[in-house]
C-alpha positions as CSV (number, residue, x, y, z in Angstrom):
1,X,4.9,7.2,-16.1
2,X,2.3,4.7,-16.1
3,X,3.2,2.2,-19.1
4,X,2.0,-1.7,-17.9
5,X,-0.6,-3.3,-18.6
6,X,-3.1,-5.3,-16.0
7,X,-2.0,-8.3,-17.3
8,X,1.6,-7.6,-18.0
9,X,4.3,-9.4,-16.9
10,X,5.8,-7.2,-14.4
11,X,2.3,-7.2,-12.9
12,X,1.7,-10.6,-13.0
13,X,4.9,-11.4,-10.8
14,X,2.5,-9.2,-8.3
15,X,-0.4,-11.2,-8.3
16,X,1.3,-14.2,-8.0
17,X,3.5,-13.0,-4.8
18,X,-0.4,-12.3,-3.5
19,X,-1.3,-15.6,-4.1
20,X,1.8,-17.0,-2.4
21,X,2.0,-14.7,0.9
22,X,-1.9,-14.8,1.7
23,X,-2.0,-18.4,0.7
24,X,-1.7,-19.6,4.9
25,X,-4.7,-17.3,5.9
26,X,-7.4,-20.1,4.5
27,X,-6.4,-22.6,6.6
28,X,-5.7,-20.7,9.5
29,X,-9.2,-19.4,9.6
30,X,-10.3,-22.9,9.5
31,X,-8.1,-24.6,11.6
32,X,-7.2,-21.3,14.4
33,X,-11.2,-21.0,15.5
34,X,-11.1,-25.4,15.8
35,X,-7.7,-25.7,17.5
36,X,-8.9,-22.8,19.6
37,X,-12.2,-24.1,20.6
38,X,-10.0,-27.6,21.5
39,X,-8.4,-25.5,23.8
40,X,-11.8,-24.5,25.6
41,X,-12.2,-20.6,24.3
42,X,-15.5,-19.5,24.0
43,X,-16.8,-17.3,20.8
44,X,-15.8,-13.8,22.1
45,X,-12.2,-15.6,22.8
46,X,-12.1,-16.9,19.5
47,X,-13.3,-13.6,17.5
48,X,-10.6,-11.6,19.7
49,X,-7.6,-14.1,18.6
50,X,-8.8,-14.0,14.7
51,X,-9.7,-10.0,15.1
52,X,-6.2,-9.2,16.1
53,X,-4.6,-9.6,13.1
54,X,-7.1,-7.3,10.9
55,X,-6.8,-5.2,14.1
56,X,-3.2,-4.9,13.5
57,X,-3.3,-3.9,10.3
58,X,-5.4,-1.4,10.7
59,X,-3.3,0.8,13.2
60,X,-0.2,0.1,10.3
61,X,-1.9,0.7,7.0
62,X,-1.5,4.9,7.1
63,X,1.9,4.6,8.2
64,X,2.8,1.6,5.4
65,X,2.9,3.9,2.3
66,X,4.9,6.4,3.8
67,X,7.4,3.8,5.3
68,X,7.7,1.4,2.3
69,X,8.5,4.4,0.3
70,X,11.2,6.2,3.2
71,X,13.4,2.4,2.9
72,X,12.4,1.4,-0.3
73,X,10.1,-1.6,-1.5
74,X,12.6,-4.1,-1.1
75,X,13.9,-3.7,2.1
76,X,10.8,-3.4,2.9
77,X,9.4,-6.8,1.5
78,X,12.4,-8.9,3.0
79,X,11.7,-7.7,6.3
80,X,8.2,-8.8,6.3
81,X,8.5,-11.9,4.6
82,X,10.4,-13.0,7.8
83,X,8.2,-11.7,10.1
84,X,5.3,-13.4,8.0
85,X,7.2,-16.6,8.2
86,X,8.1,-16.4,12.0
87,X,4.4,-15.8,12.3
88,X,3.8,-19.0,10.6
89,X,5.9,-21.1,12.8
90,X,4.1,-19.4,16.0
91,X,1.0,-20.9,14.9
92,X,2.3,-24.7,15.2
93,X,4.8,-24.5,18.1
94,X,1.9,-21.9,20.8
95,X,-1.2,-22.1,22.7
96,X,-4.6,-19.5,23.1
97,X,-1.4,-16.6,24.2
98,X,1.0,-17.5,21.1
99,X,-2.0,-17.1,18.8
100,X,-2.4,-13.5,19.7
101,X,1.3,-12.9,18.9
102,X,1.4,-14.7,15.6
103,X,-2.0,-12.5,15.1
104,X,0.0,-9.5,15.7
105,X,2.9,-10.2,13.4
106,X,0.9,-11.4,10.8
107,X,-1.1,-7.8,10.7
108,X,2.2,-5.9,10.8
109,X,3.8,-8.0,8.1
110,X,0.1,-7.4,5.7
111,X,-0.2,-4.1,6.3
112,X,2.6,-3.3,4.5
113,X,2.7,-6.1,1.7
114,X,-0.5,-5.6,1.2
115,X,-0.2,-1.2,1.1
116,X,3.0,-2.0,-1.1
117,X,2.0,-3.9,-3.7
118,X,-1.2,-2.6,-4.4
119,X,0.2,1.2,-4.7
120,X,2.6,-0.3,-7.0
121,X,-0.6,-1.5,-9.4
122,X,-2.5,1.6,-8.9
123,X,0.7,3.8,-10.1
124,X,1.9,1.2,-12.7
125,X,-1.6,1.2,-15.1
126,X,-3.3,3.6,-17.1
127,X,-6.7,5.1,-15.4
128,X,-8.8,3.2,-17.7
129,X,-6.7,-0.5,-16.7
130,X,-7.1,0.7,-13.0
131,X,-10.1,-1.2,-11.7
132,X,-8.8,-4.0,-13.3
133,X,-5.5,-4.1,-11.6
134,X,-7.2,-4.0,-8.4
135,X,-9.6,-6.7,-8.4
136,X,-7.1,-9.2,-10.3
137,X,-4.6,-8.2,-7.6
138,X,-8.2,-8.8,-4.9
139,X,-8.7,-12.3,-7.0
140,X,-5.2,-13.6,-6.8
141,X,-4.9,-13.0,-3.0
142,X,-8.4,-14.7,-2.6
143,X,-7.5,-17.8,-5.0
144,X,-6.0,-19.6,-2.5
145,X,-9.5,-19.8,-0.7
146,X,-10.9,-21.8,-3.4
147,X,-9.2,-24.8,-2.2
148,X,-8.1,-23.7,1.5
149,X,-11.0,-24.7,3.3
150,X,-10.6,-28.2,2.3
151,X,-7.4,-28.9,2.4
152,X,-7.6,-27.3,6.2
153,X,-10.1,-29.8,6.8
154,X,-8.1,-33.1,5.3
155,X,-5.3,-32.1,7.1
156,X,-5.9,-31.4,10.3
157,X,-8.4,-35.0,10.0
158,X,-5.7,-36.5,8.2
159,X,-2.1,-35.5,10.0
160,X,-3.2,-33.1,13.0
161,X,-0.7,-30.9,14.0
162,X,2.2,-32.4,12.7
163,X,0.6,-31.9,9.0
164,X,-0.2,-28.7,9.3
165,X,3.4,-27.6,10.9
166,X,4.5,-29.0,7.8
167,X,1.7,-26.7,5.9
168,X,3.1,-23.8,7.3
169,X,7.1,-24.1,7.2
170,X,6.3,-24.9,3.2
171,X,4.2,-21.9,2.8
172,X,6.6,-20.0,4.5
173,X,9.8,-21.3,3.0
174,X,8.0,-21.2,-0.6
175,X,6.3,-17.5,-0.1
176,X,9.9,-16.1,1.4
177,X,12.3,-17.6,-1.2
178,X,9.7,-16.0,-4.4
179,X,9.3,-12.4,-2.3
180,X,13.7,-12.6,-1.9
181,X,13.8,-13.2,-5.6
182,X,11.9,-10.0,-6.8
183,X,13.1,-7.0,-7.3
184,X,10.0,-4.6,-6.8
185,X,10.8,-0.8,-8.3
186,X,9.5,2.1,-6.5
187,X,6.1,3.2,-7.0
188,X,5.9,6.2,-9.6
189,X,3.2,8.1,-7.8
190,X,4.6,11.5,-5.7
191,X,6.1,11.4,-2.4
192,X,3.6,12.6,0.0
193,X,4.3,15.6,2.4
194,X,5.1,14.8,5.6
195,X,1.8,17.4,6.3
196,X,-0.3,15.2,4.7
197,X,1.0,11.9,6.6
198,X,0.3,13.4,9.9
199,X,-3.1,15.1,9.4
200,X,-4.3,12.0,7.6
201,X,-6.6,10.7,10.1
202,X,-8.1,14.4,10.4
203,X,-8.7,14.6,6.5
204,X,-11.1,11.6,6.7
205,X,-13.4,14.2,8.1
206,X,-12.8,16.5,5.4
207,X,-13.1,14.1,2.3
208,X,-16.8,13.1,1.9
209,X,-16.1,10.6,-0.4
210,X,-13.8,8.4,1.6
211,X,-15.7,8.6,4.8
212,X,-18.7,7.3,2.6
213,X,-16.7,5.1,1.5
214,X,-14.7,3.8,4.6
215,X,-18.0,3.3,6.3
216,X,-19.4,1.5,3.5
217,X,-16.3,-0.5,3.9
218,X,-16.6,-0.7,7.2
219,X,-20.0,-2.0,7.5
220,X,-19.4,-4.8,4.7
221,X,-16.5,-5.8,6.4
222,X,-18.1,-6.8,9.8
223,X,-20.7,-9.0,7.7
224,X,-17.8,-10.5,5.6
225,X,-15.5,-11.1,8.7
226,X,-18.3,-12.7,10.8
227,X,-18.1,-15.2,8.4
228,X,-14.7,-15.8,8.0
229,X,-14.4,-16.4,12.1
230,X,-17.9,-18.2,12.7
231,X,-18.8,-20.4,9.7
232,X,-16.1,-22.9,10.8
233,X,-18.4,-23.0,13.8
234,X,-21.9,-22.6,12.7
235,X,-21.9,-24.7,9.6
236,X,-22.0,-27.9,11.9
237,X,-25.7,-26.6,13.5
238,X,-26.8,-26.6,9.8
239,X,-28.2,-30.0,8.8
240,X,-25.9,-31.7,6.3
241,X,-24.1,-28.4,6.3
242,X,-20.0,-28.2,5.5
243,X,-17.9,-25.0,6.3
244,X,-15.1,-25.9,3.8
245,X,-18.1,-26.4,0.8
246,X,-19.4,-23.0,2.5
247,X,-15.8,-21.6,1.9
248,X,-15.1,-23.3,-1.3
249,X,-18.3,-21.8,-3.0
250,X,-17.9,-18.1,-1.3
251,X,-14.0,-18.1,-2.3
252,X,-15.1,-19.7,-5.8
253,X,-18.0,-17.0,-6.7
254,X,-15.0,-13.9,-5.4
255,X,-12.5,-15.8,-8.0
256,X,-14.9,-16.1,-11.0
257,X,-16.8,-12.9,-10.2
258,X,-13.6,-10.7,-9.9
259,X,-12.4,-12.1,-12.9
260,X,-15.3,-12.3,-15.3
261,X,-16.5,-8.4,-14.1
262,X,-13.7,-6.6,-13.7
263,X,-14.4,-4.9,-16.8
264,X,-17.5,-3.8,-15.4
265,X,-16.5,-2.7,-11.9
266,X,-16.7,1.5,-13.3
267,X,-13.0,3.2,-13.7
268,X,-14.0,6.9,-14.8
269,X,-13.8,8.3,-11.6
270,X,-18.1,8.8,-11.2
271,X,-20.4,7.5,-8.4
272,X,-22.4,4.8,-9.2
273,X,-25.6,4.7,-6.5
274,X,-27.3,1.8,-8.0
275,X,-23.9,-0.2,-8.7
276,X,-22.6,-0.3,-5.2
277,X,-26.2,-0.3,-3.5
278,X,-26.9,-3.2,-5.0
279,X,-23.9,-5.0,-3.8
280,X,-24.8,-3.5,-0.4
281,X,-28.2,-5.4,-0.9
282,X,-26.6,-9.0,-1.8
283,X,-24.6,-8.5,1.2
284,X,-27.5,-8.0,3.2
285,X,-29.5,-11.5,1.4
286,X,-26.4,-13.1,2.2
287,X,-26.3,-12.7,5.7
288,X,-29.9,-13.1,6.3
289,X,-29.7,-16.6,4.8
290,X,-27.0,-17.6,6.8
291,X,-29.7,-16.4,10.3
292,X,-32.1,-19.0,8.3
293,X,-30.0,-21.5,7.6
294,X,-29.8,-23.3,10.8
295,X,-33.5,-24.7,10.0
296,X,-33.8,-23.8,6.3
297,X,-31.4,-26.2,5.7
298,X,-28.3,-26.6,3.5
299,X,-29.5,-25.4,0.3
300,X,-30.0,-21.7,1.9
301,X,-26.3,-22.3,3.4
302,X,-24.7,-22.1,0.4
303,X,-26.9,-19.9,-1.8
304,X,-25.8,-17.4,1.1
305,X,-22.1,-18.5,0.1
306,X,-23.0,-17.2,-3.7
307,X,-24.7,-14.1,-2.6
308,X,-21.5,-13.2,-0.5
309,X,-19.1,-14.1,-2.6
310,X,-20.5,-11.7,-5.4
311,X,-21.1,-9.1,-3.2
312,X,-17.2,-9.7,-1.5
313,X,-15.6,-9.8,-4.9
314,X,-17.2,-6.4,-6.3
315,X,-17.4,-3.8,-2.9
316,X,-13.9,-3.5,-2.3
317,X,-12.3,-2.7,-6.3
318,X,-15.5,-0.5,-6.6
319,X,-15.0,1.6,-3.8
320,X,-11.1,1.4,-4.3
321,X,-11.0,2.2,-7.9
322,X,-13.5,5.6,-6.9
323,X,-11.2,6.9,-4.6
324,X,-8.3,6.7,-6.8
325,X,-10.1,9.3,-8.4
326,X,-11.3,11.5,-6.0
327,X,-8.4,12.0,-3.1
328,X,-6.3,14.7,-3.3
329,X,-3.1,13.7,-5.3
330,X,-0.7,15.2,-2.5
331,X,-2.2,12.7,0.3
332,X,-3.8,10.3,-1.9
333,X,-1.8,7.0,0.0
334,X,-1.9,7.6,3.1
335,X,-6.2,8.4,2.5
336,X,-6.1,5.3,0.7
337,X,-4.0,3.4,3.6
338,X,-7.3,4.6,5.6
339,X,-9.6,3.0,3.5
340,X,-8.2,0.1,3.5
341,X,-7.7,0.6,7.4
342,X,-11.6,0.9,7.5
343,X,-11.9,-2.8,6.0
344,X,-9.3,-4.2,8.4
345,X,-11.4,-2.7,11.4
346,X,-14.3,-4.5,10.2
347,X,-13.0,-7.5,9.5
348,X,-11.5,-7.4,13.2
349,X,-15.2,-6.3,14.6
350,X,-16.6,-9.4,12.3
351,X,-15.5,-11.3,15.1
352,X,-14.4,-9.2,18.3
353,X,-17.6,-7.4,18.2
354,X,-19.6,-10.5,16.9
355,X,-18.2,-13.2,18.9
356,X,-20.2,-11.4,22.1
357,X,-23.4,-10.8,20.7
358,X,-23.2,-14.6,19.2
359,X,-22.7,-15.7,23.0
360,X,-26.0,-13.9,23.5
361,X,-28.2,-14.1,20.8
362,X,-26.9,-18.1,18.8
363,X,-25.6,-17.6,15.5
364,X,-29.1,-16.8,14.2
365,X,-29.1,-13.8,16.2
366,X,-25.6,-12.7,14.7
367,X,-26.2,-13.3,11.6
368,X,-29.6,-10.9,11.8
369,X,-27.9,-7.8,13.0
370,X,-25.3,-8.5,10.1
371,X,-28.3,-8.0,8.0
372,X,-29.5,-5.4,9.3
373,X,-26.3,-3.6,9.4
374,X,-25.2,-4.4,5.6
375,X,-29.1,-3.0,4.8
376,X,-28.5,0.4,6.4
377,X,-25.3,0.8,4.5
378,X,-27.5,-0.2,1.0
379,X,-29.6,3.0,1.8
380,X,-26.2,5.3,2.4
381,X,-25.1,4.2,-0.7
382,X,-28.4,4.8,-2.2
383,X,-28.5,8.6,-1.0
384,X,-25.2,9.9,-1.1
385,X,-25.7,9.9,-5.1
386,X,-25.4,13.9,-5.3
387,X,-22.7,14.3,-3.0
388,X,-20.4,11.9,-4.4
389,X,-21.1,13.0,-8.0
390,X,-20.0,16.4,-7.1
391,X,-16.9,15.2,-5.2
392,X,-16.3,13.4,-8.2
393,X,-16.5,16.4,-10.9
């Protein structure tokens, strides 16, 4: 029975594990894409090294629900809070090969935190506190971002490699002594068949709604992740540019955004065309300020930073909160694990697709296709009104 509150205790304990587990990623996708560079890898390299771990957790997330509730949450969560903090280590002790490995164990260990926790939300609150559980769960675990940037930059200026080891053995130490001291209780939603586990990836075709939804996803994603890999890089051919003040703002707008609309990200189940088109559309401003920016200077820089950070906060509880809806009861995780699945893959293409066509084309270049990309998905949104509302019904 679904009895807390968003903002309940029990939940809050949630968020603030979030906060804690996903609080290494910020400076990692500062100071992985410099230290690799250092190391002589070229863009496609790079994007390949930072695309593995979304990569990852895309080939777990299906499988997460399903296993998390087999060996119970915390079992579960002990597990991966040691392979998250082995991960951590990797990252200050290896070269270009280690990277790829602590990549690996990283996406294995989110998949499943990630999968757990936020099934435990959705099955905890009431349908109308739904949306709002998932985007303060999206805000906490994008907090740390705020700040990260920065504080990748000062230390790796400031102590090199010995500072961030330090960084990283303290995030791990801090994040696995909180997650040992929980006790998370089973999620109250049904245990799926063993049918519905296996056919999942079949019943994308079938479900209208989440393949919509997952391309949607999927598209955004790409334009989102191409930032995360390549602003590190890029911001220095912007005149006066910064990527931790680009990070900052972008991190900043997803915080305040996720927390001052999340009563207006829609939790009755309906689609909303103009709603999610639009964010589609900021999206696609975003990116094409980012393919000006190089000679527009840095005012256009960071207005793109505002413009993604709006559109980053919204997409993903939208589209999340819909599909809670829609799916089928009976295979309603594992679908879900797909979804999320579809953002991991484009986060990983944001820079394993990307990284090549930035070799080719200069960041401009990149940055245009995003564009062009996130505007064809504004128009999907934009007619798949009908379909969705009847899917919906």
């Amino acid at each position: 029975m679904r009895t807390h509150r968003a903002t309940s205790w029990p939940i809050l304990r949630l968020y603030a594990l979030a906060f804690l587990f996903f609080s290494a990623n910020s400076i990692l996708a500062v100071i992985v894409p410099i230290r690799s560079e250092s190391m002589g890898a070229n863009n496609t390299m790079i994007g390949m090294i930072m695309g593995t771990y979304m990569l990852t957790c895309m080939f777990f997330r299906p499988w997460a629900g399903h296993l998390v509730q087999k060996y119970g949450p915390d079992k579960v969560l002990r597990v991966l809070l040691l392979v998250n903090g082995t991960a951590l280590v990797l990252y200050t002790v290896s070269g270009l090969e280690g990277f790829f490995v602590a990549r690996f164990m990283q996406g294995v260990s989110t998949a499943f935190f990630s999968m757990a926790l936020q099934i435990g939300i959705i099955d905890s609150l009431s349908e109308e506190e739904r949306s709002q559980g998932v985007s303060l769960y999206s805000l906490f675990t994008y907090m740390p971002s705020i700040a990260g940037p920065l504080i990748a930059f000062g230390i790796w200026e400031w102590g090199g490699m010995n500072a961030f080891t330090v960084a990283m053995v303290a995030i791990a130490v801090t994040t696995g002594l909180f997650g040992y001291s929980m006790s998370m209780q089973p999620a109250t939603g049904e245990q799926q068949p063993k049918e519905a586990q296996k056919t999942a990836w079949v019943r994308m075709v079938g479900q209208p709604s989440l393949a919509v939804c997952s391309a949607l996803m999927l598209a955004a994603s790409v334009v989102f992740g191409s930032v995360t890999v390549f602003i590190p890089l890029y911001a220095s051919q912007v005149p006066y540019g910064n990527a931790g003040v680009y990070l900052m703002i972008q991190a900043g707008m997803i915080v305040l955004a996720r927390f001052l609309l999340r009563k207006r990200v829609p939790s009755d189940g309906k689609w909303h065309p103009r709603f999610v088109t639009g964010i589609m559309l900021l999206s696609s401003c975003a990116a094409l300020l980012l393919s000006l920016s190089a000679t527009a200077g840095p005012l256009v820089l960071y207005a793109s930073a505002v413009l993604m950070g709006i559109a980053q906060a919204l997409l993903y509880p939208t589209l999340m909160t819909f599909l809670t809806f829609v799916l089928p009861a009976s295979s309603r995780n594992v679908l879900i694990g797909l979804f999320i699945a579809s953002a991991d893959l484009g986060i990983s293409l944001g820079g394993v697709a990307m990284g090549p066509i930035a070799d080719r084309l200069s960041y401009t270049g990149m940055y245009t296709v995003c564009a062009v990309l996130a505007l064809a998905m504004a128009a999907l949104a934009a007619v798949y009104r009908k379909k969705a509302d009847v899917a919906a019904v």
